[in-house]
C-alpha positions, 0 to 999 in steps of 0.5 A: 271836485271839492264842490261835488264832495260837499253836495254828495255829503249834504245829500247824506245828512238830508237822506239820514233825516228823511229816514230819521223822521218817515213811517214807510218801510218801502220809503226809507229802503228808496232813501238808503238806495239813494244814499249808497248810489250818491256814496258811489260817487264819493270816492270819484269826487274825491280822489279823482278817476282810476282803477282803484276809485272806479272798482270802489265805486263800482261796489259800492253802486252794486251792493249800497245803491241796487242789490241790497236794497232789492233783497229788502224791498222784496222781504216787505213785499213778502211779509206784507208790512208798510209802515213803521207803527209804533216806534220805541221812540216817536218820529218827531224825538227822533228827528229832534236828536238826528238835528242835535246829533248833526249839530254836535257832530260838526262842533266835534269834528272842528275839536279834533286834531286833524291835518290840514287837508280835512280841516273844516270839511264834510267828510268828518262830521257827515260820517259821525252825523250818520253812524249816529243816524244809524244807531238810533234807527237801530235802537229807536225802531221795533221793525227788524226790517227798520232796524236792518235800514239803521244798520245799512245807514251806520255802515254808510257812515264808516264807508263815508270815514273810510274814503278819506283813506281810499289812496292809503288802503289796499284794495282788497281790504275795501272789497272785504268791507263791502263783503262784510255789509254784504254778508251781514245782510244776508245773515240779517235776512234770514233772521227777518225769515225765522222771526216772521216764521215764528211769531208772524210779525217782525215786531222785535219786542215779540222775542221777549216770548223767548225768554224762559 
């Protein structure tokens, strides 16, 4: 089981990278489903089969891996948008901080004073390699449709966090936290809808015109 942990982790850190460094919208949406369904398998490898890993997994294969990259692998097909022009910060920069980012994550996570049980483990530094992989796609990329990518790949990051306390947490507070992502979604999309109604583009540097 630890040796499937480990694969599924490596798989997210190659997925933070592939979204880091490609232009394509369409893409990067793959690559985020992609890492919800590897992220399903997390909580079975880890802790083993049962009902509460079984419905955890389920949820997370249902809204990280198919529905929520369907609604916006259907909101580019509507507004006609493919790549990712002109980011705020180049694709090669930031695939240089990603890689800087991973490295510090794993340097971090050996200085801190965990129990015995996560000493030297994936788990820790993936998760912070990823909320930063998020970040900076949310900061980095002028697309509101990128930046919702980034989002997704940060709320990863604390899912991956949270799995290492899978048995301790109850599982109606892991069904709220999917519903959480699920809602903000859904709230982030009808802001996709108002930004392309308003200004035809969903270049998010356009809603400076709003300023007074």
């Amino acid at each position: 089981m630890t040796e499937l942990s480990n694969l599924c982790l490596l798989l997210v850190i190659l997925v933070n990278f592939f979204a880091l460094g490609s232009s394509r919208l369409g893409a990067c949406i793959h690559a985020v489903a992609l890492q919800g369904a590897v992220l399903a398998l997390l909580p079975l490898a880890t802790h083993g089969l049962s009902v509460h890993t079984l419905l955890l997994a389920a949820g997370a294969l249902a809204l990280k891996g198919i529905l929520i990259p369907w609604l916006l692998l259907r909101a580019i097909r509507e507004v006609r948008i493919r790549r990712e022009m002109e980011p705020l910060i180049g694709f090669v920069p930031t695939l240089l901080l990603g890689a800087l980012a991973t490295a510090g994550a794993f340097i971090f996570a050996d200085l801190l004073p965990l129990i015995d049980a996560h000493q030297g483990g994936l788990f820790i530094p993936t998760s912070l390699a990823t909320l930063f992989a998020g970040f900076l796609l949310l900061i980095s990329r002028r697309k509101a449709i990128t930046q919702v990518v980034g989002y997704l790949i940060l709320e990863n990051g604390i899912f991956i966090f949270g799995i290492l306390l899978a048995e301790a947490m109850p599982l109606m507070v892991e069904a709220g936290v999917l519903l959480d992502l699920l809602v903000a979604v859904f709230v982030m999309g009808i802001v996709l809808d108002q930004i392309n109604r308003e200004f035809s583009t969903l270049d998010t540097e356009q809603l400076s015109a709003l300023k007074e």
